[in-house]
N, C-alpha and C positions, 0 to 999 in steps of 0.2 A: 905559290908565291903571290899569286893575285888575289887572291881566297885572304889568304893571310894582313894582305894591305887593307884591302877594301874594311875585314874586321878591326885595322887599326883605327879605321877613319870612321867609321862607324863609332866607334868607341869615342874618338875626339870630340865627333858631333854630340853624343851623347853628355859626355863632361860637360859641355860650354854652352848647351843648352839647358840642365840642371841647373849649372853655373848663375847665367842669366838669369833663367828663372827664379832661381831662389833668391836672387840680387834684388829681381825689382820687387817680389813681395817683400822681401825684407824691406825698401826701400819706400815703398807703399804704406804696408804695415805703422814702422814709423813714422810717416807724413799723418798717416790718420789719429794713431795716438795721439801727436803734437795738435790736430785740428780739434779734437775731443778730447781736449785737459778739462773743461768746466764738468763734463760726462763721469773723467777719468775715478774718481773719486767716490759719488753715489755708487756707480756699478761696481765697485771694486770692494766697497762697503757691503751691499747689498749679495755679492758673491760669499764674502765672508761669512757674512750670516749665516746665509746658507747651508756653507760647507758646516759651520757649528754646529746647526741644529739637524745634518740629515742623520746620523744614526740613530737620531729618534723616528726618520720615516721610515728607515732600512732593515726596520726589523719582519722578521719572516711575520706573514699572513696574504687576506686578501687583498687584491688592488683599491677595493673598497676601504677598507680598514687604514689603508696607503692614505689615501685621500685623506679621510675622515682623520687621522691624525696629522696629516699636513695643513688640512682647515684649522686643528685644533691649535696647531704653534701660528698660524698666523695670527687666526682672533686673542693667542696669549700675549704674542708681541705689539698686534696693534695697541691691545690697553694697555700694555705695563708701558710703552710709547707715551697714552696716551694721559695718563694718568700721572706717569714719573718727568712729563713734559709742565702739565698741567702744577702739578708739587714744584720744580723749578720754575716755571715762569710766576708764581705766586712767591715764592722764596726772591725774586729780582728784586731790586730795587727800583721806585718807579720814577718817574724824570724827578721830580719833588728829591727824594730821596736819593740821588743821586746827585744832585747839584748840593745837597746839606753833608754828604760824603765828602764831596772833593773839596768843599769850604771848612771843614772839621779836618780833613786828611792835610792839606795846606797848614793849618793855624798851629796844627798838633807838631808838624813833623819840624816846625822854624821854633815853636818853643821848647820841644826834645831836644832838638839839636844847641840850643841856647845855654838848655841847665845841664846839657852833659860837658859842654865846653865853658861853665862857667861866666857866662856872657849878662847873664840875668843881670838885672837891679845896675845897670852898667859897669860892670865887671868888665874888666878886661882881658880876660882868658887866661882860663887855669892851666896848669904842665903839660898837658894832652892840646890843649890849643893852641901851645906854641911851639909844639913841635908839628903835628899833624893838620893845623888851623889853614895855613895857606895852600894845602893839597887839598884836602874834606871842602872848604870855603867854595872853590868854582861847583864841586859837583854836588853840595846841598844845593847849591843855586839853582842848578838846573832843574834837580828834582822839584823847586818849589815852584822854579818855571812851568814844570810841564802841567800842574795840577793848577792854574789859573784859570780863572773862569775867562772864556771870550766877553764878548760885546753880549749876544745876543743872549751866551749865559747868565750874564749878569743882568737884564732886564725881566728873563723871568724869577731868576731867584727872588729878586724884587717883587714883581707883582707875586708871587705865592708867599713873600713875607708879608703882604696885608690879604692873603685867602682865594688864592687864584683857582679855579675851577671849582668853587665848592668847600674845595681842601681847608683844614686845620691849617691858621699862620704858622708859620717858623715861627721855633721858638725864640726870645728876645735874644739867648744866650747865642744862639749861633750865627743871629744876627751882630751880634757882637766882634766873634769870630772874622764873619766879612772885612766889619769897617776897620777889623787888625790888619786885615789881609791888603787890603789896600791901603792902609797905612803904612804896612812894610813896604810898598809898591811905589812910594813918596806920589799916592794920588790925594786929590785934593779931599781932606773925611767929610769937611763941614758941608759941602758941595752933596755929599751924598747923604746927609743927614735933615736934607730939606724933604719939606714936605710933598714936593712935585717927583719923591726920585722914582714913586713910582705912576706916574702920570702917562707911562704909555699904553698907548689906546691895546686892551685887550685884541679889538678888531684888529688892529696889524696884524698880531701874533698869531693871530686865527688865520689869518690870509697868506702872513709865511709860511705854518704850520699846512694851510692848504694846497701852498702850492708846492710845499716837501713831497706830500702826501701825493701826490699828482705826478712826481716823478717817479715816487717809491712803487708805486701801483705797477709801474711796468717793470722794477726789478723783482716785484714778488713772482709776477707772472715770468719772467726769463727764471726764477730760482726753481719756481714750479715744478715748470717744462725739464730742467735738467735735473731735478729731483726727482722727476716719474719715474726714470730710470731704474733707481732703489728697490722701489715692491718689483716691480715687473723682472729686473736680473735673482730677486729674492726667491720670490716664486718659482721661476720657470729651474733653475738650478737646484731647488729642495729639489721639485720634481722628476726631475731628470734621472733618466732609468740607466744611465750610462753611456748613451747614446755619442755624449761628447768626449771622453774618450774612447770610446769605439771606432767614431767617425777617425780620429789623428791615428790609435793603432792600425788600421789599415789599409792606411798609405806606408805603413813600416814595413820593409825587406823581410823575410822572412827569417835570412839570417839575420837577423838584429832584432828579432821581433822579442825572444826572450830576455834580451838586452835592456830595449826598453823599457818592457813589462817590469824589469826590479823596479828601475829606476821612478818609473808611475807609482810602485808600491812605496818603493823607502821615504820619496818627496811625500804621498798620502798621507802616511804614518808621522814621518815630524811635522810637516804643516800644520796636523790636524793637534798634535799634544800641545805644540807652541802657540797654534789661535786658542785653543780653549785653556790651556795653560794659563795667557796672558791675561784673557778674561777675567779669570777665579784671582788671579793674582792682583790685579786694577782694583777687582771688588771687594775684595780684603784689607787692601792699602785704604782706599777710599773709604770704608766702614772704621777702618781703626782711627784715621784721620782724622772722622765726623765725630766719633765717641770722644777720643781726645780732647778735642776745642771744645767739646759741647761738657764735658767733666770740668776743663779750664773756667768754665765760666763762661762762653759766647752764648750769643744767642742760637737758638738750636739753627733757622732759616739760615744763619752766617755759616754753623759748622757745615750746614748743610752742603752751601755752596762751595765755600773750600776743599772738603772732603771730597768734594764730586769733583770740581779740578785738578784735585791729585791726584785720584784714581783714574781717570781720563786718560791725562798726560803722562801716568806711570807706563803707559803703556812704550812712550819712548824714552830711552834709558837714559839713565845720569838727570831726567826732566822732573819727575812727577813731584820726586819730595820737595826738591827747590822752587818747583813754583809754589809748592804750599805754603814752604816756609816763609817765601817773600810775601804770599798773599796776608797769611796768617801775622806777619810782622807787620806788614802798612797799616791793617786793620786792629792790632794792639795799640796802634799810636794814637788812635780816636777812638779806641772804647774807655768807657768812663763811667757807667754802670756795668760793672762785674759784678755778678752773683754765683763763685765756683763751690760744689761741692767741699773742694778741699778748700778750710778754713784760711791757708798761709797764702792764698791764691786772689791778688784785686788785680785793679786799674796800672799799678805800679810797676807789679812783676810778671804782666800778663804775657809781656813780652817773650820771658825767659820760659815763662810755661809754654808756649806755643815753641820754641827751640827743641825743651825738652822732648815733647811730643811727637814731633819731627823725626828726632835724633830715634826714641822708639820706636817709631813706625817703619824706620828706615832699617835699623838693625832685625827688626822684626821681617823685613822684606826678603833681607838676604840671608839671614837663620833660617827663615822655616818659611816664607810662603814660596818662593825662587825654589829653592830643593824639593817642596812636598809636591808644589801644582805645575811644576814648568820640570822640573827634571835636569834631564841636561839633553833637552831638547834644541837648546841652544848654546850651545859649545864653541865658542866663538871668542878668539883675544877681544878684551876691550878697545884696543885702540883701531882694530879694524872695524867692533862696533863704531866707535867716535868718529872716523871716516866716513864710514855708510850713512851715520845719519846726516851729518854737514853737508858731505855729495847728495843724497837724496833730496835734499831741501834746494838746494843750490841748483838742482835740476827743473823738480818736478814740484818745487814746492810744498805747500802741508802735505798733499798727499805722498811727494817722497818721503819727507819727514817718517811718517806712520806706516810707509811699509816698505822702510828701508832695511828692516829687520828680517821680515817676513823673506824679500828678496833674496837677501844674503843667505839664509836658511836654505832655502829651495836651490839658489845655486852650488852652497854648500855640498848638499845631499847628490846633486844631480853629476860634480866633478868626483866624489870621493866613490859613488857607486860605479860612474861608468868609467872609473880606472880600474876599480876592480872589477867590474863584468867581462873587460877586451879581453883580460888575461884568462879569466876564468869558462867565459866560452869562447875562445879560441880565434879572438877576429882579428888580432895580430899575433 
């Protein structure tokens, strides 16, 4: 009887010291996550990698051999990094070119919006303006709010329309554009049409522009520092000979040890179809994307960048096509030199091409790249998708966003196997 007690209390102490313990790691755990959100992101990226590229190091040979082809995906990743960084940051727009965007993207979208609602030549709105004109009215407003040059935008646009840094003037046309933009703005035109408009001292700008630069220098270094992360989690996990789950299997019971082991294997196996799945998927969207606009007529460096936003953002669902389509629409409102392949294709209807292309890329996503490269890897209702990612964002931010899928997956796998492992070895 006393044999029997004393095993009861033993047993107690043992529950509610697992209990606790696993309480405060847990509780730790998450404190740190929460302390290392700016980390959370690189490393988690930098994992992914990884897991993509190791069954290229995991193929049977020597350790040497190991090596020598994990030096060879690093040095292929840092150029195709370095190179596909180097092609987009050339394909950007530079501040010049950016400030004649949003002064072109302004003029275009109040005069689209004028000849579709009949407003031109003082018209007072056609059957569509006067049913829809005082709903559409607040929120073109806004949109033409948001794309206004500030104060200090509007000084340099200035000085680089008489050749600021060296630079080619703006040209008179889109200087034009402006003094519309601020004439829509009931600002003073003639005021801006003097000869002093642009009369401010270079040197300021050099001295705002220095002392940006001054502040910026320490967010590059904090970006750095929590960027280093990336190679360093990249590296050491190609590498990794198993060691990291090894170390977690064996703190596992014995009885449950087979238990887990599915459960390692099944999460393996879909993680690994759904990261490289999505990949091939992204990069498909994104290439059909680029070819499209670039058949439409864009400039290739435009399709370039759009294609690559959509392919990106495909990667979160119901995202990738619609920001294309948004991107690809803002930027038909100010293209004006069309040159497309297909002859029925200008300035006019660039719009509707950039829809249609969309519309293909999109149906092409779910016909054949979704089925051929992702499987049903991801077998998931959508509206639990559309939950996961809203919650993921709403938590964790972009990085929720982006691997709010992945998540789901992994816990997917890890409820549906260990329902059925208890039954099947026997643990209830």
């Amino acid at each position: 009887m006393l044999l029997a007690e004393q095993q009861k209390s033993r047993k107690l102490r043992r529950v509610l010291f697992y209990t606790g313990f696993s309480t405060v790691i847990f509780i730790t755990v998450l404190g740190l996550l929460y302390g290392l959100r700016p980390m959370l992101l690189p490393f988690v990226l930098g994992s992914f990698l990884a897991y993509l590229c190791k069954p290229l190091v995991t193929f049977r040979g020597s350790p040497v051999k190991k090596y020598m082809r994990a030096g060879g995906i690093i040095l292929i990743l840092v150029t195709t990094i370095y190179w596909g960084g180097k092609l987009v940051r050339d394909s950007l727009p530079s501040e010049k070119e950016k400030l004649v965007l949003k002064v072109r993207l302004q003029y275009r979208a109040s005069e689209r919006y004028a000849a579709l609602m009949g407003l031109t030549a003082g018209g007072k709105g056609n059957l569509a303006y006067k049913f829809l004109g005082q709903d559409l009215d607040p929120i073109v407003a806004k949109a033409v709010e948001s794309l206004k040059l500030s104060d200090d935008e509007k000084q340099l646009f200035l000085l680089y329309v008489g050749g600021y840094k060296n630079e080619e003037p703006i040209q008179e046309k889109y200087y034009d554009y402006y003094l519309s933009n601020i004439k829509a703005q009931k600002a003073d035109v003639e005021k801006m049409k003097q000869t002093n408009q642009a009369s401010i001292s270079a040197a300021g700008v050099a001295k705002s522009e220095g002392t940006a630069e001054g502040s910026n220098l320490a967010e590059k270094i904090h970006l750095f520092t929590t960027w280093l992360i990336f190679p360093l989690s990249f590296a050491f996990i190609l590498l990794d000979k198993g060691q990291i789950v090894h170390f977690f299997m064996r703190i596992v019971p014995n009885r449950y040890f087979e238990l887990v082991y599915s459960v390692v294997e099944n999460v393996d196996e879909a993680l690994g179809k759904y990261i490289r799945g999505t990949l091939i998927e992204c990069l498909l969207v994104g290439l059909s994307l680029m070819i499209g606009f670039y058949v439409s007529g864009m400039e290739f460096k435009v399709a370039l960048i759009i294609g690559l936003i959509g392919g990106l953002t495909n990667a979160i669902p119901f995202v990738g096509t619609f920001i294309a389509c948004i991107v690809g629409a803002a930027y038909s409102l100010i293209a004006e030199d069309v040159h497309s392949i297909l002859p029925f294709i200008d300035a006019n209807n660039l719009m509707i091409a950039v829809i249609v292309v969309v519309m293909i890329t999109h149906l092409l996503d779910n016909a054949v790249f979704q089925p051929l490269v992702v499987g049903s890897a991801v077998n998931i209702h959508p509206l639990v998708v559309i939950v996961g990612v809203f919650g993921g964002s709403m938590m964790f931010g972009f990085a929720g966003l982006i691997f709010a899928i992945p998540t789901i997956v992994v816990t997917k796998v890890v409820i549906e196997t260990f329902y059925t492992g208890i039954k099947e070895y026997r643990i209830i």
